[in-house]
C-alpha positions as CSV (number, residue, x, y, z in Angstrom):
1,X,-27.1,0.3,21.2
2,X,-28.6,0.4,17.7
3,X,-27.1,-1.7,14.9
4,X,-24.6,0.5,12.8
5,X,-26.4,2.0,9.8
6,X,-24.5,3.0,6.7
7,X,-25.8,4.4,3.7
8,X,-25.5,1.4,1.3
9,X,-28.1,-0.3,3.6
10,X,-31.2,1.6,2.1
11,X,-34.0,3.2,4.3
12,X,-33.1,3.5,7.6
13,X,-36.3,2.7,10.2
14,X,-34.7,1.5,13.6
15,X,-37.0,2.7,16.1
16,X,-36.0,5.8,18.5
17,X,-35.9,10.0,18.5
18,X,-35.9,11.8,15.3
19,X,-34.6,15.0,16.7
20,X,-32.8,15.1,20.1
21,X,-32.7,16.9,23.8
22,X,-30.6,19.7,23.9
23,X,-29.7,17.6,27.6
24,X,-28.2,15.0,25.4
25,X,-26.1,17.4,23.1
26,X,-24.9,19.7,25.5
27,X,-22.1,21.6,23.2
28,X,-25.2,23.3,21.3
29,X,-25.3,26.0,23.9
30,X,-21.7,26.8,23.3
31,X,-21.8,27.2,19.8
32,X,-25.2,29.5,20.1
33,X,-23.1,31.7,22.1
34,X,-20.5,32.1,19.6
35,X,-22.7,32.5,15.9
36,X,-22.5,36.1,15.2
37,X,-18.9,35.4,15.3
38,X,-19.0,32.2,12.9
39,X,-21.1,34.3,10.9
40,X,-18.8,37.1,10.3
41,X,-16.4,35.2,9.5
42,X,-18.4,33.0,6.6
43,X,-19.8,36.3,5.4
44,X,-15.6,37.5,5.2
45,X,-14.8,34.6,3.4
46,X,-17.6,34.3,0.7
47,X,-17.1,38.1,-0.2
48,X,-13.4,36.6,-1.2
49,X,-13.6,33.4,-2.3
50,X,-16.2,31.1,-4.2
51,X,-18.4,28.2,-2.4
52,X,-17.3,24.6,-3.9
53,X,-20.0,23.1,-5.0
54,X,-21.6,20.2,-1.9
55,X,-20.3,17.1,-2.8
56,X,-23.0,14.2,-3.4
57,X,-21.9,10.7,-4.3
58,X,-25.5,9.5,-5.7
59,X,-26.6,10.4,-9.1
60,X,-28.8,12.9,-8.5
61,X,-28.5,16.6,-9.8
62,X,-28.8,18.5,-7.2
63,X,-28.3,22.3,-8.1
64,X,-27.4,25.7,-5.5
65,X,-26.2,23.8,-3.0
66,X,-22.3,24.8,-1.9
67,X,-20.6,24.3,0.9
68,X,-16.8,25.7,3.1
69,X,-15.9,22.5,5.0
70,X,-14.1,22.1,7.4
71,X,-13.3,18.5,8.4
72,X,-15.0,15.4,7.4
73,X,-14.9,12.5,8.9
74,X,-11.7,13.4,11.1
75,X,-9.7,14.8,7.4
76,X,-9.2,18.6,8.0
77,X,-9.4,21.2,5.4
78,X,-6.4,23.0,6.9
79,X,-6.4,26.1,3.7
80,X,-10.5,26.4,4.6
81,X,-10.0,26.5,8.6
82,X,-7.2,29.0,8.0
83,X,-9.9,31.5,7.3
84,X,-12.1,30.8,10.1
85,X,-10.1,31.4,13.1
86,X,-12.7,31.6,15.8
87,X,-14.9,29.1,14.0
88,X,-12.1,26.5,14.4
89,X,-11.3,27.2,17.8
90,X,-14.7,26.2,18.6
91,X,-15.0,23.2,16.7
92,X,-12.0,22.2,18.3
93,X,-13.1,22.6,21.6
94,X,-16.6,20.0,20.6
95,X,-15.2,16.9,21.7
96,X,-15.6,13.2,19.3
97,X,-16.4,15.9,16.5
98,X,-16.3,14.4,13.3
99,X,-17.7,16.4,10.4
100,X,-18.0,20.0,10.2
101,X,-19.1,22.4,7.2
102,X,-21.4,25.5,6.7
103,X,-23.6,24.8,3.7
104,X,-25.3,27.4,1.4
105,X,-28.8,27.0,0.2
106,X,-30.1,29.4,-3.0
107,X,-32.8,30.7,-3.0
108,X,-35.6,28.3,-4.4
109,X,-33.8,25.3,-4.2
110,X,-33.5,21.9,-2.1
111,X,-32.2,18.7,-1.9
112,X,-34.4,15.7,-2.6
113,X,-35.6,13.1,-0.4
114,X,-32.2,11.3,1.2
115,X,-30.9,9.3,3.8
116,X,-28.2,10.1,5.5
117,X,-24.7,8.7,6.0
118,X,-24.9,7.1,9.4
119,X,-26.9,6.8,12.6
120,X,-23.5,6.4,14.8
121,X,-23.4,10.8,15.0
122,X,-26.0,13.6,16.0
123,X,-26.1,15.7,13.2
124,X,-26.4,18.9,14.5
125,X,-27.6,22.3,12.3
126,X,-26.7,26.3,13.6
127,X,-28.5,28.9,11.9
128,X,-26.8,31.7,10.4
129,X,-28.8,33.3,7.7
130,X,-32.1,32.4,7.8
131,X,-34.7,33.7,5.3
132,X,-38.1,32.5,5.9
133,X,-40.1,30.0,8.2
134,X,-40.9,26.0,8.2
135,X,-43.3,26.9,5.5
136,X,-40.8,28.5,2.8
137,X,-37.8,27.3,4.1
138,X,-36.8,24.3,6.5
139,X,-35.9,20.5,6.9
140,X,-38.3,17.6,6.9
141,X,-36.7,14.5,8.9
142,X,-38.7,11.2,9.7
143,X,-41.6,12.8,8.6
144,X,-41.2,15.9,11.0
145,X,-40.6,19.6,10.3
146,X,-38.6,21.9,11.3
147,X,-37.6,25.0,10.5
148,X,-34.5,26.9,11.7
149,X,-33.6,30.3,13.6
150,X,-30.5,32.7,13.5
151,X,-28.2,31.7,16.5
152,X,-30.4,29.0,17.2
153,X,-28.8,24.9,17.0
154,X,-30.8,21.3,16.9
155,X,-29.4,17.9,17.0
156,X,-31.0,14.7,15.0
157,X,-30.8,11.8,13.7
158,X,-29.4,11.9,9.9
159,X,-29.9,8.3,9.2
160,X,-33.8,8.8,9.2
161,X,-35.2,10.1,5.4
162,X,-35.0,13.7,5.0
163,X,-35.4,16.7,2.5
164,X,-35.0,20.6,2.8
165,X,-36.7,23.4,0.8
166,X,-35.6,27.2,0.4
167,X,-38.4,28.4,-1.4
168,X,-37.9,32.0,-0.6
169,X,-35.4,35.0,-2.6
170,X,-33.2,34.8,0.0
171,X,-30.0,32.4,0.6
172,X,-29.7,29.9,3.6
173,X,-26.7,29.0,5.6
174,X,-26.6,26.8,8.2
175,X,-23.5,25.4,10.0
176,X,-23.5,21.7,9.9
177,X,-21.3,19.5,12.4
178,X,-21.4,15.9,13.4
179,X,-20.6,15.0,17.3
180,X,-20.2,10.9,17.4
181,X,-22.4,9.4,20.0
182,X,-21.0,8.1,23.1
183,X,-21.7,4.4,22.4
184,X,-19.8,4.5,19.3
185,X,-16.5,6.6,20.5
186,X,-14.4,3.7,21.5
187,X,-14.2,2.9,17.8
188,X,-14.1,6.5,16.5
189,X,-11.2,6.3,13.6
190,X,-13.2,2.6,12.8
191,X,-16.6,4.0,12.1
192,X,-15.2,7.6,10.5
193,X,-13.4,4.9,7.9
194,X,-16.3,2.7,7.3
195,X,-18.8,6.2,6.8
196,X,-15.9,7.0,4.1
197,X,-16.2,3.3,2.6
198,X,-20.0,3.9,2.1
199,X,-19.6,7.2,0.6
200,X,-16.5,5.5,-1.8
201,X,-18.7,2.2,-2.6
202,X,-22.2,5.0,-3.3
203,X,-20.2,6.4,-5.6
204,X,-18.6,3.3,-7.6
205,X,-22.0,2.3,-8.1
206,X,-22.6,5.3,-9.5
207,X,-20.6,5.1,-12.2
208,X,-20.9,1.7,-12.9
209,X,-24.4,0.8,-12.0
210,X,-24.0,-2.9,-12.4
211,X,-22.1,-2.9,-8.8
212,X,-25.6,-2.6,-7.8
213,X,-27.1,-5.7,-8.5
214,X,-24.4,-7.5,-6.3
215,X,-25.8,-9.8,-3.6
216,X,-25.7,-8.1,-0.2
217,X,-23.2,-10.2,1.6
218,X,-20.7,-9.1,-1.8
219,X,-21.6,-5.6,-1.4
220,X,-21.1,-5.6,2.1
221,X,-17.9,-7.2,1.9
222,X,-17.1,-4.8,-0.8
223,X,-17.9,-1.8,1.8
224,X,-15.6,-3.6,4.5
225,X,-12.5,-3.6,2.0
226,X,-13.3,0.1,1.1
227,X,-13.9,1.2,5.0
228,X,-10.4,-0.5,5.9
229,X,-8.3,1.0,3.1
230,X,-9.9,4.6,4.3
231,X,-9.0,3.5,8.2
232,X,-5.7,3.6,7.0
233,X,-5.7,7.0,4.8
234,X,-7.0,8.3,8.4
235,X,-4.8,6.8,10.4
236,X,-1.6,7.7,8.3
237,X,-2.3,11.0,6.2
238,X,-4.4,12.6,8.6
239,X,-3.1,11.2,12.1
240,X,-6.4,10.0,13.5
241,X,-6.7,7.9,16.6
C-alpha cells in the first residue's frame, strides 16, 4: 500500500503505474456500453442550462474549462443528477465511487501543469465529444500521452503531474469519475474528508499566502483539523458511511 498522498504535499513521485489495466478497473466496460446515452443526456442539458465554471482552489487562471458535477467526494448534486437520469443510474451502480463530473474543454484551451488531489482513487476519463487526436487535443500524465476516443474509458493515477490541451475549434467533454482503490475502502468517509481538507487548506493559502510558509508538521496538522471538520459535514449533511 502506498503512503496517502494529498495535494498540500507537493509533487507526487511514489513509484508504480501511471495509467492502469482495464483488468484492474473493471466498471470501464460498463460505462462504454452506456456513452451514447450519457451523451444525450449532457448534450439535453447544455442546450438548457449553462456549465458552472470548474472549480480550482489554486491561484491560477485557468479559462474555458466548465463542468455539470455530479458528486464529489461522496456530496451529491441532487438538482444536477435530476437531469441525468440514466447517467446517475450508472454511477450508482460503480461501486466505492467517489467523485463524478463531465467536464467541458473550449476549444484552444488547457489546464496547466497540476497535480492531482490524491493517489487513494483511479481517476478514470470517458470520452464523449472528442475533436482531434493526442497531437491537438489530449492529456499528458507522468510524462505520458494520451489522447481520448468517443465511447472509449481509461483509468490513472491523478496524483502523478499532468496537463491537457484542446488545441483544435472544436469543444471536449469527457466524463470524469473517481472509483477509490480497494486498499483504501475500509476508510472511505475518512479519506473523502481528508481530500476535502486539502482542497479547504489549498485554498486558505490561497488567499492568505503567508499560511504557506508554515512548517510542515503545522500545515499538516492544519490539514488534519480541516479533513475532520469535513468527516463530519459528510457524515451528517450528506449521510456518508
Amino acid at each position: 500500500m502506498s503512503d496517502l498522498y494529498f495535494r498540500i504535499y507537493g509533487d507526487y513521485r511514489e513509484p508504480g503505474p501511471v495509467f492502469y489495466s482495464r483488468a484492474e478497473c473493471p466498471w470501464l466496460d460498463e460505462v462504454e456500453r452506456h456513452w451514447t446515452a450519457i451523451r444525450a443526456e449532457f448534450e439535453a442539458h447544455v442546450a438548457r442550462h449553462r456549465l458552472t465554471e470548474s472549480f480550482v482552489p489554486d491561484d491560477v487562471a485557468i479559462h474555458g474549462w466548465r463542468s455539470v458535477n455530479f458528486v464529489t467526494y461522496l456530496h451529491w448534486y441532487r438538482e444536477n443528477c435530476a437531469h441525468f437520469p440514466r447517467t446517475l443510474a450508472l454511477l450508482r451502480s460503480i461501486p466505492h465511487l467517489t467523485s463524478a463530473f463531465i467536464n467541458l474543454l473550449d476549444p484552444h484551451s488547457g489546464l496547466p501543469p497540476h497535480n492531482g488531489d490524491t493517489n487513494t482513487t483511479y481517476r478514470c476519463h470517458l470520452g464523449l465529444i472528442v475533436p482531434g487526436d493526442v497531437d491537438v487535443c489530449g492529456l499528458e500524465v507522468g510524462g505520458q500521452r494520451r489522447g481520448w476516443r468517443e465511447g472509449e474509458a481509461f483509468a490513472f493515477n491523478e496524483a502523478y503531474r499532468h496537463h491537457v490541451w484542446n488545441d483544435t475549434e472544436g469543444n471536449r467533454a469527457v466524463m470524469v469519475f473517481d472509483v477509490l482503490k480497494p486498499e483504501y475502502r475500509d476508510r472511505k468517509v475518512a479519506i473523502c474528508g481528508d481530500v476535502l481538507g486539502a482542497i479547504a487548506l489549498t485554498m486558505l493559502e490561497t488567499r492568505l499566502p503567508p499560511l504557506r510558509r508554515l512548517p510542515s508538521p503545522a500545515r499538516r496538522g492544519l490539514h488534519r483539523v480541516l479533513g475532520l471538520g469535513a468527516r463530519a459535514t459528510l457524515v451528517v449533511r450528506d449521510g456518508a458511511r
